[in-house]
MOPAC internal coordinates of N, CA, C and O (Angstrom, degrees):
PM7 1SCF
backbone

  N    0.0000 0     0.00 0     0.00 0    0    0    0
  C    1.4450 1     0.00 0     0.00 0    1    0    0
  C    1.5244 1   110.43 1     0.00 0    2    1    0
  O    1.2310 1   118.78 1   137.89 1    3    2    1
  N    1.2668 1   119.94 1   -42.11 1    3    2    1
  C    0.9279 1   136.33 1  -177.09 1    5    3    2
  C    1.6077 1   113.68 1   -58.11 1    6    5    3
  O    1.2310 1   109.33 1   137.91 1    7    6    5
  N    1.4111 1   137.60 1   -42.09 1    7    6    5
  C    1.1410 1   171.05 1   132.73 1    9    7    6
  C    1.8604 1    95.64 1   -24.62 1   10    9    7
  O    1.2310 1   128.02 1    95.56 1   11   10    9
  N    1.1431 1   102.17 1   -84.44 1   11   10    9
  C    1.8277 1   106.11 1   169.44 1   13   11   10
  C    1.6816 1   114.82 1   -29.59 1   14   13   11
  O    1.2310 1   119.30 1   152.11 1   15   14   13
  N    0.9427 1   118.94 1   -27.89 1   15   14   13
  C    1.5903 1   122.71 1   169.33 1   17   15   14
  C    1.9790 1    94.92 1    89.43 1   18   17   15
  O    1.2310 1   117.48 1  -148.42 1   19   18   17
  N    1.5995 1   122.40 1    31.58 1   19   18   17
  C    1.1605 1   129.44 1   156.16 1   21   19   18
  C    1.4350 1   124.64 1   -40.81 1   22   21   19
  O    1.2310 1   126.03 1   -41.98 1   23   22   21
  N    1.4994 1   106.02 1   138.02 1   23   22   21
  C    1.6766 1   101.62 1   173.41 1   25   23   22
  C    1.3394 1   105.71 1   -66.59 1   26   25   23
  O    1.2310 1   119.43 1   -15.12 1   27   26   25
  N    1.7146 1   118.70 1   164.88 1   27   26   25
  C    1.1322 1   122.95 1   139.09 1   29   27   26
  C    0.9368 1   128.55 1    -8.57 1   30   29   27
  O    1.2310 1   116.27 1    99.54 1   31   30   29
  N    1.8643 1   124.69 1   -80.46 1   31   30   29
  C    1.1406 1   147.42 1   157.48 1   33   31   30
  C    1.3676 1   140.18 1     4.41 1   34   33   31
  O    1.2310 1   134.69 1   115.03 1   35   34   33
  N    1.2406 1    89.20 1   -64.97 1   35   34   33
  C    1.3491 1   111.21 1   167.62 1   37   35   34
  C    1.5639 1   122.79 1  -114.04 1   38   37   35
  O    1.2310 1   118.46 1  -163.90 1   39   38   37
  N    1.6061 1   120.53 1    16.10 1   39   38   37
  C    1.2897 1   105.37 1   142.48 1   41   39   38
  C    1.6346 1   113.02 1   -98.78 1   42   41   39
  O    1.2310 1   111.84 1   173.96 1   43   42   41
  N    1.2881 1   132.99 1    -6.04 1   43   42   41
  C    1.4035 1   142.79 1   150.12 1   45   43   42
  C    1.8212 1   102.79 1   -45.49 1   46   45   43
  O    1.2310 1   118.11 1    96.36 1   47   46   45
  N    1.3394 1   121.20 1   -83.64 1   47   46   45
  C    1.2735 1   118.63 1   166.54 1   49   47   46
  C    1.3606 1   138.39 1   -26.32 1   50   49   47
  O    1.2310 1   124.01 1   154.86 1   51   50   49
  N    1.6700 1   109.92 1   -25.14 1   51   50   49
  C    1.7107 1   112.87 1   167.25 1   53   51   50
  C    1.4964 1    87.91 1   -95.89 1   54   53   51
  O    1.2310 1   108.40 1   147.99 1   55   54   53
  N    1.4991 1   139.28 1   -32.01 1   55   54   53
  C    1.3879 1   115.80 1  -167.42 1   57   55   54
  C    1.7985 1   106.60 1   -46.60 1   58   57   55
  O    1.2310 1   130.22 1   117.90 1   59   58   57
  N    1.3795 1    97.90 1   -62.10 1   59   58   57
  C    1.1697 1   102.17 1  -171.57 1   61   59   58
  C    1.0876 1   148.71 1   -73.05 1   62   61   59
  O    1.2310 1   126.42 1   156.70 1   63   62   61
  N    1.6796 1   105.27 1   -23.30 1   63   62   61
  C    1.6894 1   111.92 1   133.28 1   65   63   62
  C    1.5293 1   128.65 1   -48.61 1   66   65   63
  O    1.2310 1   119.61 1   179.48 1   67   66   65
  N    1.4808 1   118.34 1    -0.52 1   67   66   65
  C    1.1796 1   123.74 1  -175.17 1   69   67   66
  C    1.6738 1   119.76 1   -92.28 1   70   69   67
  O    1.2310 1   135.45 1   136.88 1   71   70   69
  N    1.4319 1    87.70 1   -43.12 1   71   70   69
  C    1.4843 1   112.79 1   167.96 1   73   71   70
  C    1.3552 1   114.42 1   -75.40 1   74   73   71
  O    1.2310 1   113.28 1   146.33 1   75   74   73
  N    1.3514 1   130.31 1   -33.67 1   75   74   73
  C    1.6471 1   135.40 1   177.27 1   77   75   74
  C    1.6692 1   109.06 1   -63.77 1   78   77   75
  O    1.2310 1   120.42 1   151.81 1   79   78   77
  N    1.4160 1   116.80 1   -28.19 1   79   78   77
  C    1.6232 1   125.31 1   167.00 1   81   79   78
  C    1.2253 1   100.41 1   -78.40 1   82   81   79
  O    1.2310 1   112.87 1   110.20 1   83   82   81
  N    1.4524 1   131.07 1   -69.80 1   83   82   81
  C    1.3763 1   127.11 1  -164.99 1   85   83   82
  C    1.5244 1   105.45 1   -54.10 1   86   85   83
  O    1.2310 1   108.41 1   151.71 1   87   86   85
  N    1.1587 1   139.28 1   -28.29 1   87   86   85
  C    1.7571 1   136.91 1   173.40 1   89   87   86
  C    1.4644 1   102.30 1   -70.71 1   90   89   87
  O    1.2310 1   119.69 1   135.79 1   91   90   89
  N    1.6181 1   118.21 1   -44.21 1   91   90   89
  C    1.3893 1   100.12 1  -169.85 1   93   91   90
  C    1.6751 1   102.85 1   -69.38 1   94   93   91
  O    1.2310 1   110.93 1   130.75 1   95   94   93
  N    1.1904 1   134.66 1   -49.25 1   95   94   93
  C    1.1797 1   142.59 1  -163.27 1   97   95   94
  C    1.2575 1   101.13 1   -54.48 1   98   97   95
  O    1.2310 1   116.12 1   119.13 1   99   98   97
  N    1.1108 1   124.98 1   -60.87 1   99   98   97
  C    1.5713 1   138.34 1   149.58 1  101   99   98
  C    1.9711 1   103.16 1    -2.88 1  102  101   99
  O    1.2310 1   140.85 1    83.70 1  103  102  101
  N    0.9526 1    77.14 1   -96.30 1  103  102  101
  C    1.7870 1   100.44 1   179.53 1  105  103  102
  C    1.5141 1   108.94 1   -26.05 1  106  105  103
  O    1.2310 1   128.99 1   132.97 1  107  106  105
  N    1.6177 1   100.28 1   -47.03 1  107  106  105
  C    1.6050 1   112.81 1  -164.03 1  109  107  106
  C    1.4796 1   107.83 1   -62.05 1  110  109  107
  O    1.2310 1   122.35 1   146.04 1  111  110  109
  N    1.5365 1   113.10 1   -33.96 1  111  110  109
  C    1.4229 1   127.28 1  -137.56 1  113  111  110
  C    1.6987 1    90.41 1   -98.01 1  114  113  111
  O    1.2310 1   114.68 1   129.06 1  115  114  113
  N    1.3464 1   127.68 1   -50.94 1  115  114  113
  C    1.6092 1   146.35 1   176.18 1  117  115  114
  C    1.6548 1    93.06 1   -59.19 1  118  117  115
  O    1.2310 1   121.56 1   142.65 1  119  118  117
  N    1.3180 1   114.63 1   -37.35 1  119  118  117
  C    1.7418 1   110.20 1  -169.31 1  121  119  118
  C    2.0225 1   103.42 1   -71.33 1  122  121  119
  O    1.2310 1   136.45 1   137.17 1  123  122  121
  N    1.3894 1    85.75 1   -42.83 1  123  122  121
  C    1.4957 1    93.08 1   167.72 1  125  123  122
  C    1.6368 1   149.25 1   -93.75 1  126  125  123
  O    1.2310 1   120.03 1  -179.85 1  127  126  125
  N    1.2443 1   117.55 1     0.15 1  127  126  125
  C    1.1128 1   150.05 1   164.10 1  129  127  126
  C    1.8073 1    93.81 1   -65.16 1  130  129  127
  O    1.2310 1   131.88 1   -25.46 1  131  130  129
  N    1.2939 1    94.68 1   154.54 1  131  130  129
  C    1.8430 1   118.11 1   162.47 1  133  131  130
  C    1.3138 1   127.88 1  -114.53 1  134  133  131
  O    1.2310 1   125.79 1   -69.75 1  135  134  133
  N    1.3791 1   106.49 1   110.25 1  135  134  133
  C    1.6013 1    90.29 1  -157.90 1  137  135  134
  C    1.4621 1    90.79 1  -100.57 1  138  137  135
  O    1.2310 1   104.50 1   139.88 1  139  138  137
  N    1.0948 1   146.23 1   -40.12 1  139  138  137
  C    1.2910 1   147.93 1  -160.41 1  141  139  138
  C    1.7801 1   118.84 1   -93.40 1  142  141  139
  O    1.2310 1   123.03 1  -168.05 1  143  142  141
  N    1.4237 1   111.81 1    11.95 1  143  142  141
  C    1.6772 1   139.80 1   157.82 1  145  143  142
  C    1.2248 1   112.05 1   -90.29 1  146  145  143
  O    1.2310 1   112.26 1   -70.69 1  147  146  145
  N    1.3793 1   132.20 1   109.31 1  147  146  145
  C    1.4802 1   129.80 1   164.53 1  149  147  146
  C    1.5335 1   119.97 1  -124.04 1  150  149  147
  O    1.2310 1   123.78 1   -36.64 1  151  150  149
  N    0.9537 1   110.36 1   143.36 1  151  150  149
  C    1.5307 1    95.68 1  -174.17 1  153  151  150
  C    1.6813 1   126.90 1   -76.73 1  154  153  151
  O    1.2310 1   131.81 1   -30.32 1  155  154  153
  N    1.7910 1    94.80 1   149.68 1  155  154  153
  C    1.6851 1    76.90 1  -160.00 1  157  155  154
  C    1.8893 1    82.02 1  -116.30 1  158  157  155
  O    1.2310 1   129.39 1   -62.68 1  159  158  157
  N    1.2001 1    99.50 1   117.32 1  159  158  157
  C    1.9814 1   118.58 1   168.92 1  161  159  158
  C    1.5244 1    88.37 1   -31.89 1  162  161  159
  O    1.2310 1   120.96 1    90.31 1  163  162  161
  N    1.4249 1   115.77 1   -89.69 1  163  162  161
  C    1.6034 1   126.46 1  -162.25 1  165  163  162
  C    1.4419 1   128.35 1   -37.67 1  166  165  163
  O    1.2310 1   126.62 1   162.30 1  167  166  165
  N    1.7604 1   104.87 1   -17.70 1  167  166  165
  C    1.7402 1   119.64 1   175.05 1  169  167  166
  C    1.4560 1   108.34 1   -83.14 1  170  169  167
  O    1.2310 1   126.27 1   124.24 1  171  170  169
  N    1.6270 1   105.55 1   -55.76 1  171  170  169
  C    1.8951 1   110.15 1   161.96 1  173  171  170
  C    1.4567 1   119.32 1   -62.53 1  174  173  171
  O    1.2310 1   119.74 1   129.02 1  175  174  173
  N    1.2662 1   118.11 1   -50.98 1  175  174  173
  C    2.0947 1    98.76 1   173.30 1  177  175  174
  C    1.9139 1   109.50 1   -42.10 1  178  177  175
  O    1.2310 1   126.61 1   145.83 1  179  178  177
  N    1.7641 1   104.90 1   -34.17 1  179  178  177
  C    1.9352 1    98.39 1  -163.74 1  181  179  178
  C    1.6260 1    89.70 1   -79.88 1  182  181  179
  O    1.2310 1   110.62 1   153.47 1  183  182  181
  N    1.6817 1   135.24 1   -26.53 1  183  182  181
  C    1.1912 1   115.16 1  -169.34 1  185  183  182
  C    1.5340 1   109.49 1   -90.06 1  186  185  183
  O    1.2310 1   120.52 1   173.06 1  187  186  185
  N    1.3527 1   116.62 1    -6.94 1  187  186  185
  C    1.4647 1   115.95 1   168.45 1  189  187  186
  C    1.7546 1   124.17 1   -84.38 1  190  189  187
  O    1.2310 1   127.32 1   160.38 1  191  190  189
  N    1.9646 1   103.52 1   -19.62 1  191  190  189
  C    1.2155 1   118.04 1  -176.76 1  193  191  190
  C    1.8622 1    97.69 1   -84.27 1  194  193  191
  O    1.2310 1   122.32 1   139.26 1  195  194  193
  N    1.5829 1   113.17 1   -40.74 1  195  194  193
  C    1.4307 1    98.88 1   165.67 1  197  195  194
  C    1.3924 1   134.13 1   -67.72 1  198  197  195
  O    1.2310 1   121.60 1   135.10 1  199  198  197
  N    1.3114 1   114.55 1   -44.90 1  199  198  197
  C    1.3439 1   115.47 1   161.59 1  201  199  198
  C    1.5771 1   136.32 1   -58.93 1  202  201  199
  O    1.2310 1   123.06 1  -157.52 1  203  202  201
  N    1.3015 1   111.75 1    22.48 1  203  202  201
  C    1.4974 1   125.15 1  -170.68 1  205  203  202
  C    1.1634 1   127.17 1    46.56 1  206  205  203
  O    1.2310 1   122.62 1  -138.37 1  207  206  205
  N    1.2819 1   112.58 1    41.63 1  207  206  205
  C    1.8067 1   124.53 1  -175.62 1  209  207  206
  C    1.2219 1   124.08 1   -80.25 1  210  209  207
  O    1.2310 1   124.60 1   147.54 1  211  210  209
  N    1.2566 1   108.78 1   -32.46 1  211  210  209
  C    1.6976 1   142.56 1   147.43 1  213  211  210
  C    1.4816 1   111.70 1   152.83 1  214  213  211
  O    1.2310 1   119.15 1   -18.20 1  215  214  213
  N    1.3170 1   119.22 1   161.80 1  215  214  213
  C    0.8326 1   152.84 1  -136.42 1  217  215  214
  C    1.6984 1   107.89 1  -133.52 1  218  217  215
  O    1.2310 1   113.99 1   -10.37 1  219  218  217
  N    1.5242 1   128.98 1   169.63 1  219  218  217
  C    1.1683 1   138.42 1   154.85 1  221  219  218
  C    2.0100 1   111.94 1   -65.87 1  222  221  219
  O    1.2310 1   114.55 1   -30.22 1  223  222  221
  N    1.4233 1   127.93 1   149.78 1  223  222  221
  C    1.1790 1   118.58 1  -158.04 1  225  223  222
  C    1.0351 1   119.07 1  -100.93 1  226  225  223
  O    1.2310 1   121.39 1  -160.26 1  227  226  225
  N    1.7489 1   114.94 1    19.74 1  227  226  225
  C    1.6639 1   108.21 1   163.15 1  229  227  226
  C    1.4556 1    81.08 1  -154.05 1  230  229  227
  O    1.2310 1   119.20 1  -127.30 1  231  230  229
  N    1.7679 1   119.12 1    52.70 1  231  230  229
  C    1.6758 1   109.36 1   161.43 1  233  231  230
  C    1.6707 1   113.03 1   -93.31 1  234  233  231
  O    1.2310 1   135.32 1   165.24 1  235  234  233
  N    1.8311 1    87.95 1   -14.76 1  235  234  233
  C    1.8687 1    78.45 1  -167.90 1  237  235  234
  C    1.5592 1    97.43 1   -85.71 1  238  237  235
  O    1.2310 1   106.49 1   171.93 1  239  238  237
  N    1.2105 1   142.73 1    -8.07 1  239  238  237
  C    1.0586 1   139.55 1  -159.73 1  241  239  238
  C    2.0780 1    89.32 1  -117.62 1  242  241  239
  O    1.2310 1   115.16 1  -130.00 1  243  242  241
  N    1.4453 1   126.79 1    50.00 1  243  242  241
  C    1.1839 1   119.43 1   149.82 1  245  243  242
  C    1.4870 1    99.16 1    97.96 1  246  245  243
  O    1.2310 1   108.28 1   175.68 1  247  246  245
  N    1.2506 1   139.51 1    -4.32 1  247  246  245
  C    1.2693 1   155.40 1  -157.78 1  249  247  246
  C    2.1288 1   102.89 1    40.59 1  250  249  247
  O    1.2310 1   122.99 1  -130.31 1  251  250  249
  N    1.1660 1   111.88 1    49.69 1  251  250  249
  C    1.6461 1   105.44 1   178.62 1  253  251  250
  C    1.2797 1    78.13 1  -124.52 1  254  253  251
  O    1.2310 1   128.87 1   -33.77 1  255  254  253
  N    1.7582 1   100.51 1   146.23 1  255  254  253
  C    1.8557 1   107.00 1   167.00 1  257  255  254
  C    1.7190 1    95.41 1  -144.59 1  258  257  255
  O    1.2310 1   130.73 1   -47.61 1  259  258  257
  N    1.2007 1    96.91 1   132.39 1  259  258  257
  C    1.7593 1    78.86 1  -178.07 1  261  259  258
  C    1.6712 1   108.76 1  -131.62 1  262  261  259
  O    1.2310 1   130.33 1  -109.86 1  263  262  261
  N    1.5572 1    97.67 1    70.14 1  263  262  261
  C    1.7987 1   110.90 1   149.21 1  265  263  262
  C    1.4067 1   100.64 1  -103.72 1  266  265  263
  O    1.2310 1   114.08 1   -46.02 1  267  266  265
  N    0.9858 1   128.81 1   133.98 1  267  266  265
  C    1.5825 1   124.38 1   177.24 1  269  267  266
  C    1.8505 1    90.55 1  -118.51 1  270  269  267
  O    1.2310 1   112.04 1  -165.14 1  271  270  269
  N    0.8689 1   132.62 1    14.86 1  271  270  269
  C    1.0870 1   111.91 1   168.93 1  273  271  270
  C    1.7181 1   121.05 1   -88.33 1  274  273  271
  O    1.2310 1   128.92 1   179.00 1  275  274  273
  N    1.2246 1   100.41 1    -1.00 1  275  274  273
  C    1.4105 1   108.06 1   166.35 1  277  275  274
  C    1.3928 1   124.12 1  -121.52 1  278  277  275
  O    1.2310 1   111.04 1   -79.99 1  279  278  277
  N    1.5707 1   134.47 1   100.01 1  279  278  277
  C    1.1074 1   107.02 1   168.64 1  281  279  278
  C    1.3932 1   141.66 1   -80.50 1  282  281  279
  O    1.2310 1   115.39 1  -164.46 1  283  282  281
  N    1.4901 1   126.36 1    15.54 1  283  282  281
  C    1.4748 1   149.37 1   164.02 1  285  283  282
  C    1.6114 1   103.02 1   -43.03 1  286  285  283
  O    1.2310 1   123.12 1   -51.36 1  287  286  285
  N    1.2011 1   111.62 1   128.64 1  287  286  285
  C    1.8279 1   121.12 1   156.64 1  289  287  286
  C    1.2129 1   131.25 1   -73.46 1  290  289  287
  O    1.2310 1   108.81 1   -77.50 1  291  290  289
  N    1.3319 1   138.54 1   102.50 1  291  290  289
  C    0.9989 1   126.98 1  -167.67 1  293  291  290
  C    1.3128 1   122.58 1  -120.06 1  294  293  291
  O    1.2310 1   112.88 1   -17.62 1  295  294  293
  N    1.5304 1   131.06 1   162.38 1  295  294  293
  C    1.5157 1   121.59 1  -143.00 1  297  295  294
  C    1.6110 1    87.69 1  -137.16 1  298  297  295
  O    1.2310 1   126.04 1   -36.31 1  299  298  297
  N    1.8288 1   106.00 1   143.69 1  299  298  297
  C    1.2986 1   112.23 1  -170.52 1  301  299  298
  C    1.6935 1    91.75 1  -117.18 1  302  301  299
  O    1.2310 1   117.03 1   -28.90 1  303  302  301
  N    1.0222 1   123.25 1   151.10 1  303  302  301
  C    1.4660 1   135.12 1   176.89 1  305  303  302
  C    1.7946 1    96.12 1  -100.85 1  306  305  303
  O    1.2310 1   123.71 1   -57.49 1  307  306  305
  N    1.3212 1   110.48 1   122.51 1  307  306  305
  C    1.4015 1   120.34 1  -162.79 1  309  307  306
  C    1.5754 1    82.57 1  -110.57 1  310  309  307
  O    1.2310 1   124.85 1    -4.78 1  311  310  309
  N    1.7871 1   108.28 1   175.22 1  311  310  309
  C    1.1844 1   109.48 1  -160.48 1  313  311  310
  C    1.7429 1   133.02 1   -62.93 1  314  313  311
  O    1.2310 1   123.80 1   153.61 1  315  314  313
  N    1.5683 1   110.33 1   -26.39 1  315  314  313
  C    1.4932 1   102.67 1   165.96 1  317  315  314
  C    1.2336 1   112.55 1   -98.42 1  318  317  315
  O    1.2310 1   112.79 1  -160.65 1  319  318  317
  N    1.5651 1   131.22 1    19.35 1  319  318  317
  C    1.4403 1   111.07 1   141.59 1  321  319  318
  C    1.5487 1    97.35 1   -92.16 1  322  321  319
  O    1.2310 1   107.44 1   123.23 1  323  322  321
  N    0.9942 1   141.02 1   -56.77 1  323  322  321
  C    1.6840 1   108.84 1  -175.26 1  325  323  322
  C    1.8085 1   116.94 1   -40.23 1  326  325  323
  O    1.2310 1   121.72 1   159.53 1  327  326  325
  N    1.4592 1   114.31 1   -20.47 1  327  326  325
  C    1.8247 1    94.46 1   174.54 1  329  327  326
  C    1.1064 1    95.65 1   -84.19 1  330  329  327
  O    1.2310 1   105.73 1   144.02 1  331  330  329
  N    1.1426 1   144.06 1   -35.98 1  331  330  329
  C    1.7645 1   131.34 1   175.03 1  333  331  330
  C    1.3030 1   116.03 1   -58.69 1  334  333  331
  O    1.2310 1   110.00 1   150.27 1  335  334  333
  N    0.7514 1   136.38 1   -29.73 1  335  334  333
  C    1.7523 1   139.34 1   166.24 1  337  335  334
  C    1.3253 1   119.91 1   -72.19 1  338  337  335
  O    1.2310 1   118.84 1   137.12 1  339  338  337
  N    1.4042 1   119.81 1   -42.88 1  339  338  337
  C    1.2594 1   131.19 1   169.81 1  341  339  338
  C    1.7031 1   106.01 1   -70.38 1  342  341  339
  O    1.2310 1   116.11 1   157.36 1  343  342  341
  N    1.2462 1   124.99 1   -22.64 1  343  342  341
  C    1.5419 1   128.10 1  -170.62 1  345  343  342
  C    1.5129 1   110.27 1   -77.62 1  346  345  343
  O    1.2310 1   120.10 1   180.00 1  347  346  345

């Protein structure tokens, strides 16, 4: 506008129509947002351990594993995390 050789006037008048969108959008975005949903790790690890995403690596077999030479945990990718990996 400014460039256009605009009055004052009326580049004051788009300022503030400018800002009257940016508040509503504003408004819209806080109205729609979730503030009181957070994610909980321990609800997604049980819906990835039910959905066969994988698992701990001797849970499907009774949770007993008997190498004791390692005490490290280790995690097996059960069959629809292997198509997600492969995807």
């Amino acid at each position: 506008m400014k460039e256009m050789k605009e009055s004052e006037l009326e580049i004051k008048k788009a300022v503030t129509e400018l800002k009257a969108r940016k508040k509503v959008l504003e408004d819209k975005e806080l109205e729609l947002s979730r503030k009181d949903e957070e994610f909980d790790r321990f609800k997604m690890e049980d819906l990835l351990k039910r959905r066969f995403f994988y698992d701990q690596s001797f849970a499907i077999y009774g949770g007993r594993h008997f190498f004791h030479s390692s005490s490290k945990i280790t995690f097996t990718y059960l069959v629809t995390g292997i198509i997600v990996l492969n995807s």
